[in-house]
C-alpha positions in Angstrom: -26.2 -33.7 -38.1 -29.1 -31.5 -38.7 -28.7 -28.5 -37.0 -26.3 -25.4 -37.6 -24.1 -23.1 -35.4 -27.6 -22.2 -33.2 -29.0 -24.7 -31.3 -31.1 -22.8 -29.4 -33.2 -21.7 -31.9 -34.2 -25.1 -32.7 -34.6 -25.8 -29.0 -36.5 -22.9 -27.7 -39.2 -23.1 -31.1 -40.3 -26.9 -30.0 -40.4 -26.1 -26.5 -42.4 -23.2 -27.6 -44.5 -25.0 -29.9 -48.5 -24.8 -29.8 -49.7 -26.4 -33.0 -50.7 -23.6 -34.3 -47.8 -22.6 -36.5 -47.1 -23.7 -39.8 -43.8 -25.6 -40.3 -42.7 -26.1 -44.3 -39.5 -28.3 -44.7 -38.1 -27.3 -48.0 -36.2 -30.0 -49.8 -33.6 -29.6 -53.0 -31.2 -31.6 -54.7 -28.2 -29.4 -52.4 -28.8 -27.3 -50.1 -25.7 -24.6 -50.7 -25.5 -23.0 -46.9 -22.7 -20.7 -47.2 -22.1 -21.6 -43.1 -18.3 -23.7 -43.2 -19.8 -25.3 -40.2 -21.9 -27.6 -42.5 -21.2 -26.2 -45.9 -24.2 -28.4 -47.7 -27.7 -29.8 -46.8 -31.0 -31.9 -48.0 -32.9 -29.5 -46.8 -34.4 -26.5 -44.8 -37.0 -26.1 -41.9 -39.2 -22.7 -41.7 -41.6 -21.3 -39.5 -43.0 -17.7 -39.3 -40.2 -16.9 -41.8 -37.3 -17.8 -39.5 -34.7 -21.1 -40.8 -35.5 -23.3 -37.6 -33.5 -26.6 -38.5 -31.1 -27.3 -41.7 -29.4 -30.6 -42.5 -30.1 -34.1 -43.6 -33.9 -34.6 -44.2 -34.3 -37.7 -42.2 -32.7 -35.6 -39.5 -34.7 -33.0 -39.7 -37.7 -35.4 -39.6 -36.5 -36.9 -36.8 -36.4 -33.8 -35.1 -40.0 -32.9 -35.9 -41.7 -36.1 -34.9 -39.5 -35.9 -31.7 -40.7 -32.7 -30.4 -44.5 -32.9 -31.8 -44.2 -30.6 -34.7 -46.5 -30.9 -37.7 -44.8 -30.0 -40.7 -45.3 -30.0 -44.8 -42.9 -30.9 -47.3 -42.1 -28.7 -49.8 -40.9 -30.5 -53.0 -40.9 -27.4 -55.5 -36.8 -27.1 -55.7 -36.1 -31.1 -55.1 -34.4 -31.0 -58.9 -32.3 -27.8 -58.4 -30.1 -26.4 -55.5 -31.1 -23.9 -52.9 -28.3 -20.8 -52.0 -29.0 -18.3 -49.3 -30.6 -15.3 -50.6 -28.7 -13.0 -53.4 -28.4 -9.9 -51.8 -27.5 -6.6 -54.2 -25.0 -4.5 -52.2 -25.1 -1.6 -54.3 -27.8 -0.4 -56.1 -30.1 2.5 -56.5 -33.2 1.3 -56.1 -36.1 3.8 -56.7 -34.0 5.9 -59.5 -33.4 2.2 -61.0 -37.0 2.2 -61.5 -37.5 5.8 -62.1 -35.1 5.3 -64.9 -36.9 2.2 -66.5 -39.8 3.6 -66.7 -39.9 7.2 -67.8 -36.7 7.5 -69.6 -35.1 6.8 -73.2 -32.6 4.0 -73.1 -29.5 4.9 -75.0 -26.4 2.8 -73.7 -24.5 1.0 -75.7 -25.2 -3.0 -74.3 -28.9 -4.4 -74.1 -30.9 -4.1 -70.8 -33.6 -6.3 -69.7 -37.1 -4.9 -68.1 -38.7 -6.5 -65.9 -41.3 -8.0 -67.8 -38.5 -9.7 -69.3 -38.3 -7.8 -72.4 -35.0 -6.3 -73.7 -33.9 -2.3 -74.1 -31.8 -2.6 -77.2 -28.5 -0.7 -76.5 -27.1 2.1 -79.2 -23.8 0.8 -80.9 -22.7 4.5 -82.4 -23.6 8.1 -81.8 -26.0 7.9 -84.7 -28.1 5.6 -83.2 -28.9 7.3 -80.5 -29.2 10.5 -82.7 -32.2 8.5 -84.9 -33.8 6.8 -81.9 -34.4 10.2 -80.0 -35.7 11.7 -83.4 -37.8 8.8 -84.0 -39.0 9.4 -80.2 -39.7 12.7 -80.9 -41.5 12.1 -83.9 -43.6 9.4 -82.6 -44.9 12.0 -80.0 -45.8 15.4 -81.4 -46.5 18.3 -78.8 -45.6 16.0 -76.7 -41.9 17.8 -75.2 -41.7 21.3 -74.0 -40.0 23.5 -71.9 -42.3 21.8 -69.0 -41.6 18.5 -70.8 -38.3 17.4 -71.1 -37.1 14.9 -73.5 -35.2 12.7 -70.7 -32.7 9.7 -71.9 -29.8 7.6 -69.9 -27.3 4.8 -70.1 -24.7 7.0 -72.7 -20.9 6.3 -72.0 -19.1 8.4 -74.9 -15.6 6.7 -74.3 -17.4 3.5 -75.2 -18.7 5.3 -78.6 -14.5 6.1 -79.2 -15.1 9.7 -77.8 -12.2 10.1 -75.7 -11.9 13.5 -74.8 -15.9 14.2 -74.5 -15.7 16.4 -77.3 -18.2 15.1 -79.8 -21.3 13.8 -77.8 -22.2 17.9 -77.0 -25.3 20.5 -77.2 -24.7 20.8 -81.1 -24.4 17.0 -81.0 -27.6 16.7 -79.9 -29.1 19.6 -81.0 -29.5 17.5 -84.7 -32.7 15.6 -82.8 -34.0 19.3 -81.5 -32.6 22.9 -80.8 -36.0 24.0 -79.5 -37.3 21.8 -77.2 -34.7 20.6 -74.1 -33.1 17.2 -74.1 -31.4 15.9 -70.9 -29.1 12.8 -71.4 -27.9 11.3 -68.0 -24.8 9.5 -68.6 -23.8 5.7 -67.4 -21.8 6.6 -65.1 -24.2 9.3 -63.3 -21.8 11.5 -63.0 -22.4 13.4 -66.3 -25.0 14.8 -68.4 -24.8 16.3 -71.5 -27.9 18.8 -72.9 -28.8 20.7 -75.9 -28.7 24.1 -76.5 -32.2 24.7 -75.1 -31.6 23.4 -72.1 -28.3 25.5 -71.7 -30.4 28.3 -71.9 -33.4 27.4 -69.5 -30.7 25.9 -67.0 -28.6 29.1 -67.9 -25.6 27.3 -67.8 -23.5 30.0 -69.4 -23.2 31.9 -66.6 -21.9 29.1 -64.3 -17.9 29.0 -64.4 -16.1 25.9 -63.2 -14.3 23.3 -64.0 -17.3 20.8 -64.4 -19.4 22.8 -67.0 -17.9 22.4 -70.1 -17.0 24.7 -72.7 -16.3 25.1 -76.5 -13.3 27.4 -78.2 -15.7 30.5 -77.8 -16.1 30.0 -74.0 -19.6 29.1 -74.4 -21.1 26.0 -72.7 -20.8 22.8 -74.8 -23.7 21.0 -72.6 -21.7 18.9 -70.4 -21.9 19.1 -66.6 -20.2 17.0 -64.4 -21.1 15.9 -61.1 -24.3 16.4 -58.5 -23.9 20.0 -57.3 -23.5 21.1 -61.1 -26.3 18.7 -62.6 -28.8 20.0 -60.0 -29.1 23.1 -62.3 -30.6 21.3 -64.7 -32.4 19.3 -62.7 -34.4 22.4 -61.1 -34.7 23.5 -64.9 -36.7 20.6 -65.5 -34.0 17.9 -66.9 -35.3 14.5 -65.6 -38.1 16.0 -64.0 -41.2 13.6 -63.6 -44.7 13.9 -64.2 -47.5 13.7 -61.6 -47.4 13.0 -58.0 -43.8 12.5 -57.3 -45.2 10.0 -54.5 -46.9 7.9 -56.2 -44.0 7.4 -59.1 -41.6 6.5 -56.2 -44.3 3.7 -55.2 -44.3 2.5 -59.3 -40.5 3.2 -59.2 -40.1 0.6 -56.1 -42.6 -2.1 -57.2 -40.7 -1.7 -60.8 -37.3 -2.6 -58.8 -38.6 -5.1 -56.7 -40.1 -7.2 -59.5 -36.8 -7.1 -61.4 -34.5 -7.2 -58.8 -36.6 -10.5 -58.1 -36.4 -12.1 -60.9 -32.4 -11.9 -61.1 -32.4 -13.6 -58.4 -32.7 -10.9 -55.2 -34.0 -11.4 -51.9 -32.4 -8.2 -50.6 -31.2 -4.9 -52.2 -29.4 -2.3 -50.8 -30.5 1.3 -52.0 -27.7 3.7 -51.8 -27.8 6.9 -51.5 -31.8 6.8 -50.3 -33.2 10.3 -50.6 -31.4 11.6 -53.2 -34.2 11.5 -55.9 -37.5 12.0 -55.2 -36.9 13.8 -52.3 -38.7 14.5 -50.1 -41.4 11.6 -51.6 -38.6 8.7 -51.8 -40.0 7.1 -48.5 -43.7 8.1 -49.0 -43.2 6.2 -52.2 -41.5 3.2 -50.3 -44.3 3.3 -47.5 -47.1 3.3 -50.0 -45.3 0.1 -51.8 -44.9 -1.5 -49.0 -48.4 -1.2 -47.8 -49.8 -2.6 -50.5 -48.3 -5.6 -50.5 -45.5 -8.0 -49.4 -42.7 -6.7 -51.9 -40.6 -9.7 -53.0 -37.3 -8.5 -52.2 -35.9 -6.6 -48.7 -35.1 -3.1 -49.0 -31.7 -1.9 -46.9 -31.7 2.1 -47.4 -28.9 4.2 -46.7 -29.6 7.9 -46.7 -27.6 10.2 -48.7 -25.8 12.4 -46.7 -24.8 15.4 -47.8 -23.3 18.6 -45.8 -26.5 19.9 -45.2 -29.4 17.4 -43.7 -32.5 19.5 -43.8 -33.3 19.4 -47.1 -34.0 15.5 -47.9 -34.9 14.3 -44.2 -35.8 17.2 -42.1 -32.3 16.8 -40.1 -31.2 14.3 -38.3 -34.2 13.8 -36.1 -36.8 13.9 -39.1 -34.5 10.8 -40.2 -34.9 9.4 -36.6 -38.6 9.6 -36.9 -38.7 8.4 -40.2 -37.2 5.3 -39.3 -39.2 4.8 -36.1 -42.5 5.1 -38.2 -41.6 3.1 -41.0 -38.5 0.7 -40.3 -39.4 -3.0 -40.3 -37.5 -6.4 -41.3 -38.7 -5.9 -44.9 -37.1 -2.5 -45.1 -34.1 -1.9 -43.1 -32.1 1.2 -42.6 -28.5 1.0 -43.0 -25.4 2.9 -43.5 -25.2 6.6 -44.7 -24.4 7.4 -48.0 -21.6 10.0 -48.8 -19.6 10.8 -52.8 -15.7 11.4 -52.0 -15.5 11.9 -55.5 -16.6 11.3 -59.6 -16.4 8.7 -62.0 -13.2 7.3 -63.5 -14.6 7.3 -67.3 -15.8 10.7 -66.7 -12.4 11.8 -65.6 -14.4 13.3 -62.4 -12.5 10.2 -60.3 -9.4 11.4 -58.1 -6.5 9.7 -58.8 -3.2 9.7 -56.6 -0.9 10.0 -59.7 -2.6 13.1 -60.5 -3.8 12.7 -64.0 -5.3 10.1 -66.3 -3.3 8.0 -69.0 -4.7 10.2 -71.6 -3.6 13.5 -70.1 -6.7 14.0 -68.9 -6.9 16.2 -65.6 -7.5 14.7 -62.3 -11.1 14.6 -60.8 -11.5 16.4 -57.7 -12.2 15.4 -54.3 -15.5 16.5 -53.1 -14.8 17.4 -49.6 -11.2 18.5 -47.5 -9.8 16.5 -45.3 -11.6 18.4 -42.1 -14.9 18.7 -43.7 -15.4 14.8 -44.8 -14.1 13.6 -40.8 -16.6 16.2 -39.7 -19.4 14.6 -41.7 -18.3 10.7 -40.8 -18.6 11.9 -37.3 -21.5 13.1 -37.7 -23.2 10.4 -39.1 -21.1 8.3 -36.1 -22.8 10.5 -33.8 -25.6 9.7 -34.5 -25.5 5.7 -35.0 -24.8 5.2 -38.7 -21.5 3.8 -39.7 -21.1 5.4 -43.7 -21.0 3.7 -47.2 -18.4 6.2 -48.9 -17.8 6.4 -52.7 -14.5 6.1 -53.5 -13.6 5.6 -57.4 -9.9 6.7 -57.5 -7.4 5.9 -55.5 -6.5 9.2 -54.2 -10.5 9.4 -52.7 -9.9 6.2 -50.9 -6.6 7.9 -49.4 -8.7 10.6 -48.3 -10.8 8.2 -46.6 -7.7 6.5 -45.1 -6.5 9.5 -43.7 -9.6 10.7 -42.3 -10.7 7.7 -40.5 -7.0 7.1 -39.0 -7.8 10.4 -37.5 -11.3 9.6 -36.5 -9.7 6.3 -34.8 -7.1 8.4 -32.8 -9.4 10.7 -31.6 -12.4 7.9 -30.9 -11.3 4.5 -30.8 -14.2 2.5 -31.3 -14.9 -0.7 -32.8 -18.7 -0.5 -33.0 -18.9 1.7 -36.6 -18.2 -0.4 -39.8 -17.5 1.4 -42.5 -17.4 0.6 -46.3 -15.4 2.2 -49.5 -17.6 1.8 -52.1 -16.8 1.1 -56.0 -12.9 1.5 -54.7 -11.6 0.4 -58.3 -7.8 1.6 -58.4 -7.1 0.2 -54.8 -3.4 -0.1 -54.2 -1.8 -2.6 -51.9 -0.6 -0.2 -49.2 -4.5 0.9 -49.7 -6.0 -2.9 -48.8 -3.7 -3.6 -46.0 -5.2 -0.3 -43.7 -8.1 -1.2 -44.7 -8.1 -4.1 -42.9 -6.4 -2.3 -40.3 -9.1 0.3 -40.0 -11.6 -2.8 -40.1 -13.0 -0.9 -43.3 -15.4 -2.9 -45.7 -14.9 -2.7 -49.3 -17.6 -3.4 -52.0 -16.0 -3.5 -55.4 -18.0 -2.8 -58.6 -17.2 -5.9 -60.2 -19.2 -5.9 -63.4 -17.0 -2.5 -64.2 -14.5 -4.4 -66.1 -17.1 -6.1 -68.6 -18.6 -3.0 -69.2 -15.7 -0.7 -69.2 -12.1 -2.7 -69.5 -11.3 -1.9 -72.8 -12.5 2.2 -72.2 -9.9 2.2 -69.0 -7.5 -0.1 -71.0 -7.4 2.7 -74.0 -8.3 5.9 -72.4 -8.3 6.3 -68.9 -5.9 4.7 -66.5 -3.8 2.8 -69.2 -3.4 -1.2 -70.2 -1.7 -1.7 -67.2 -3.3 -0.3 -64.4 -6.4 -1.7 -66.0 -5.4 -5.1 -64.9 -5.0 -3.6 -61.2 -8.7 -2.4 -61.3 -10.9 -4.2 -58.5 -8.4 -5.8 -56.7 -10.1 -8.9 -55.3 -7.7 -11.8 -54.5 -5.5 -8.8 -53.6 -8.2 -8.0 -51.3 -8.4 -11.5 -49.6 -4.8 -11.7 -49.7 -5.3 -8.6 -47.1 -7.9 -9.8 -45.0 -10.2 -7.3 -46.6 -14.0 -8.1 -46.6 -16.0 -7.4 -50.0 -19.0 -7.9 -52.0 -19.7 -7.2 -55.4 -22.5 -5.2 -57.1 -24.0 -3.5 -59.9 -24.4 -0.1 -58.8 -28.1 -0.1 -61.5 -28.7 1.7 -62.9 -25.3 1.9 -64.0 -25.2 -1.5 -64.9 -28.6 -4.2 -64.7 -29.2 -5.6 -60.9 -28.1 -9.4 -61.2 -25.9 -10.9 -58.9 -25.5 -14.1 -60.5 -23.8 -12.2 -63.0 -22.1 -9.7 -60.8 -20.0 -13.2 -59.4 -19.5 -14.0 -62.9 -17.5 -11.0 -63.4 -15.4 -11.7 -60.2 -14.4 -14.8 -61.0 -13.8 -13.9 -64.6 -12.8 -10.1 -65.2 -13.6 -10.5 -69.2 -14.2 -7.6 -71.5 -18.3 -7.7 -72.7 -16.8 -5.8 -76.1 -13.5 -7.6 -76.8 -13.5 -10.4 -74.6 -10.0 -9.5 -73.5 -9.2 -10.6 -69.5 -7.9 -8.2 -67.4 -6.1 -9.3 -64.6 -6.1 -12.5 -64.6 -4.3 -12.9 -61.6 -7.0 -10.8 -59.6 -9.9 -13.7 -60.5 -12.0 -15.2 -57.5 -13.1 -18.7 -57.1 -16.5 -19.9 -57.8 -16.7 -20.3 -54.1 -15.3 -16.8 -53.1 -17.5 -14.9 -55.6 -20.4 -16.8 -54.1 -19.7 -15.6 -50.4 -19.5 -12.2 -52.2 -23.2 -11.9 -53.1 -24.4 -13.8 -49.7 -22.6 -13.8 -46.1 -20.3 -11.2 -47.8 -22.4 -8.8 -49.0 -24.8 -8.8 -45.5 -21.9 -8.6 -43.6 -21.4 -5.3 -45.5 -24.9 -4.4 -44.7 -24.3 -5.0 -40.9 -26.9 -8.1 -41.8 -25.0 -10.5 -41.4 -26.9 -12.0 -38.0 -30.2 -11.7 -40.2 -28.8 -12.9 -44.1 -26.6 -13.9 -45.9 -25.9 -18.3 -44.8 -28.5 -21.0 -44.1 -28.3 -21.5 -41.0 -31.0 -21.9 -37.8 -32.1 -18.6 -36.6 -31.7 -16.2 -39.6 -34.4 -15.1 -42.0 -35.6 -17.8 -44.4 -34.5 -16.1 -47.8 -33.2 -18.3 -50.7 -32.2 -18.4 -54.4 -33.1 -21.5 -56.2 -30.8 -22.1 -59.6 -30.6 -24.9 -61.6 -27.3 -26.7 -60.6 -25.1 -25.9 -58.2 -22.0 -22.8 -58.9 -18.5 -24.7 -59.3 -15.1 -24.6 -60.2 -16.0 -26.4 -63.5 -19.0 -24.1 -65.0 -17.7 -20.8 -63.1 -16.7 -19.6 -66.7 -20.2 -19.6 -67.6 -21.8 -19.4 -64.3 -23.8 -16.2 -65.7 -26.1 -18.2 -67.8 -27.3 -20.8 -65.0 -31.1 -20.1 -64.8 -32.8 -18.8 -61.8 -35.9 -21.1 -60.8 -37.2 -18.8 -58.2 -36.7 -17.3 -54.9 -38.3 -17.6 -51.3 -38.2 -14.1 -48.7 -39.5 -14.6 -45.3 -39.9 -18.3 -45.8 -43.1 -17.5 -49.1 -42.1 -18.6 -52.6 -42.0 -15.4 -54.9 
């Protein structure tokens, strides 16, 4: 049987048929279709970048010669086995590559570029203290008070800092105390500067919680979350050089090459708008322009209380996305924080403080100001991507949409709690309930299970963290992702860590019990994650009608190699029916 769940497709393309179009049948060993209709294939029929037949290859053949259609074979992936499309749920996209290419790299595990070279990570706080000086050295005049020295990827609780006491302004003030260094940690919810950048950012005179302090009440060079970074930022920490247009354009063709080569055929940017503003989608218009990127973009624009500044309101969005809104780059949900980051202790937890004593993170919004803003965005068509690290953020978001329900009950709006790492039970079952999504940050636990195990929510609760067969046992519908730059784009290895919840450091397995199958963790980065992205019409199975967007690997994703399932390589990827 060679068709899927659409018949008419198939049916209304040969009726339509002149001749002229070009018709490639793509074979491969197995054709993986995600679609529990016909779960496997031979192989896949494309024209004009739509999947018009799937199934056995003398079926599909038979098909062809039957309704007059003149088609090529395609035997590039006949030795390896063809998945739908990996899509990347969460990501930042043009900061990604923003990141990569202007900054310092600092974190502790190696990254890859996308020239396929690797960043070397930074193992101990000296480290990074001799690769910044050597950076410095290396480039004389270069840094200034115009001229930050800019570096990222820094988690101190990894480096055995637990309170955030030692990686501070005098810490780094051993590469420099006259020119202003800006380090942007993992998590991106933190940044800790020197003392020359305390002064041009005059951080001394901001009192709150999230600016940091020594003994003496002076600033210690950590700030904590968005509103209290963006001092710095307007002082010039991780401020870019030349046109800011034209460096979103090399950011997005930097993500879209590497994004590609781990195996994407769709990315979702998060949070679209929030650097680079207002040049973020001049840089994405000029990219795409250019050329047919390799990857789909899905943007959601941040959302903050206040619309004007990024998007011109709600009508400059409108426009925006009338003028530049195509099948290649999508928009999406809006993008609102809740809260922090639970290894910056910014996270909002229901049992009020961390394991360590720390103090609980904050919520960002009330209760009436966060339903205002969902409503909002529900207003005006977007259903909202909401970061949610802590458990107590993703009651807020219970309790807010509960009342949004009562007061509107509506099934068309989708929303998604994002990251949602301390989900309780009681937590997943209104979810379902609510029909709320839920994209867990899967890789968290490789990079960070034995920080939360030690320092942060404690060896038990650890175990609890991205609750995943929890989830299914709900009814709850998830991806996984890597939120990059906090950790690399690659879902391959996202569903890695979802099947396998080890440590990267210790190897230790946390929560055992909460491990996916090879098959669930699959779904996860495919019909999973575009169902997420309201895509799921478009993405995310192989089936007749939707977009012709694969990932090729080199031997099928089972129950037997799921352990190492990370390593299988990637041969390739097709978008829009064109081998990348």
């Amino acid at each position: 049987m060679y068709m899927s769940t659409n018949f008419q497709v198939a049916a209304d393309f040969a009726k339509n048929y002149t001749g002229k179009e070009q018709v490639t049948v793509f074979r491969a060993k197995k054709v993986v279709t995600m679609n529990e209709q016909m779960p496997w294939a031979e192989c896949v029929a494309v024209a004009n970048g739509i999947i018009i037949a799937v199934g056995d290859f003398i079926d599909v053949e038979a098909f062809c010669r039957a309704n007059g259609i003149t088609y090529q074979i395609n035997d590039t992936f006949i030795n390896n086995v063809m998945y739908p499309g990996f899509i990347e749920a969460h990501m930042h996209a043009q900061q990604s590559g923003l990141y990569n290419m202007n900054y310092a790299y600092v974190g502790y595990f190696d990254r890859h570029t996308a020239d396929g070279e690797i960043s070397r990570g930074c193992r101990t706080p000296e480290a990074i203290i001799e690769k910044l000086s050597e950076i410095v050295a290396k480039n004389p005049g270069k840094y200034n008070d115009q001229h930050w020295l800019n570096v990222y990827g820094i988690d101190p609780l990894i480096l055995g800092d637990a309170k955030l006491e030692n990686i501070n302004s005098k810490w780094l003030d051993q590469v420099s105390s006259t020119i202003p260094i800006c380090l942007n940690h993992a998590s991106g919810h933190l940044m800790t500067v020197n003392s020359r950048a305390i002064e041009l950012a005059e951080l001394d005179a901001i009192h709150d919680d999230n600016i940091g302090r020594y003994a003496d009440g002076t600033c210690n060079g950590n700030v904590a979350e968005p509103e209290f970074m963006a001092y710095v930022l307007k002082a010039g920490g991780m401020r870019i050089d030349g046109d800011a247009a034209d460096t979103a354009e090399k950011a997005t063709r930097y993500i879209a090459k590497l994004a590609k080569h781990n195996g994407c055929t769709t990315i979702a940017d998060k949070a679209f708008g929030f650097l680079l503003t207002p040049k973020a989608a001049e840089g994405y218009t000029r990219a795409l322009n250019k050329e047919t990127l390799p990857v789909r973009f899905a943007v959601e624009p941040f959302y903050s209380k206040n619309m004007e500044t990024p998007f011109n309101g709600w009508d400059g969005l409108q426009k925006l996305r009338q003028e530049i809104e195509t099948d290649r780059f999508i928009f999406n949900h809006a993008k609102i924080l809740a809260d922090g980051s639970i290894q910056g202790y910014t996270a909002n937890l229901l049992n009020k403080e961390y394991y360590s004593g720390a103090k609980n993170g904050k919520l960002i919004y009330d209760d009436d100001t966060l339903m205002a803003m969902i409503k909002e965005c529900e207003d005006h068509g977007y259903s909202v991507s909401i970061h949610t690290n802590g458990n107590g953020a993703t009651e807020q978001v219970l309790r807010v949409v509960q009342r949004l329900r009562e007061e509107n009950p509506t099934t068309i709006y989708r929303h998604t709690v994002e990251h949602v790492q301390l989900a309780t039970e009681n937590q997943l079952a209104r979810l379902h309930d609510l029909n709320i999504g839920a994209n867990f940050f899967a890789n968290h636990l490789y990079y960070w299970g034995d920080v939360h195990a030690q320092y942060t929510v404690g060896p038990y609760e650890v175990k609890r963290m991205e609750p995943m067969r929890s989830a299914i046992n709900h009814g709850v519908r998830f991806g996984v992702h890597s939120d990059d730059p906090i950790t690399e784009v690659n879902p391959l290895f996202s569903a890695w860590c979802a099947c396998n919840r080890k440590s990267g450091i210790s190897g230790k397995v946390y929560g055992e019990d909460q491990c996916l199958t090879a098959d669930e963790a699959m779904r996860c980065i495919t019909l999973n994650a575009a169902w997420l992205l309201h895509l799921e019409d478009k993405l995310g199975s192989i089936e007749t009608g939707k977009w012709a967007d694969f990932t090729v690997l080199a031997e099928e994703v089972t129950e037997a190699n799921k352990a190492t399932m990370k390593d299988i390589e990637i041969i390739g990827t097709v978008s829009g029916g064109a081998i990348q």
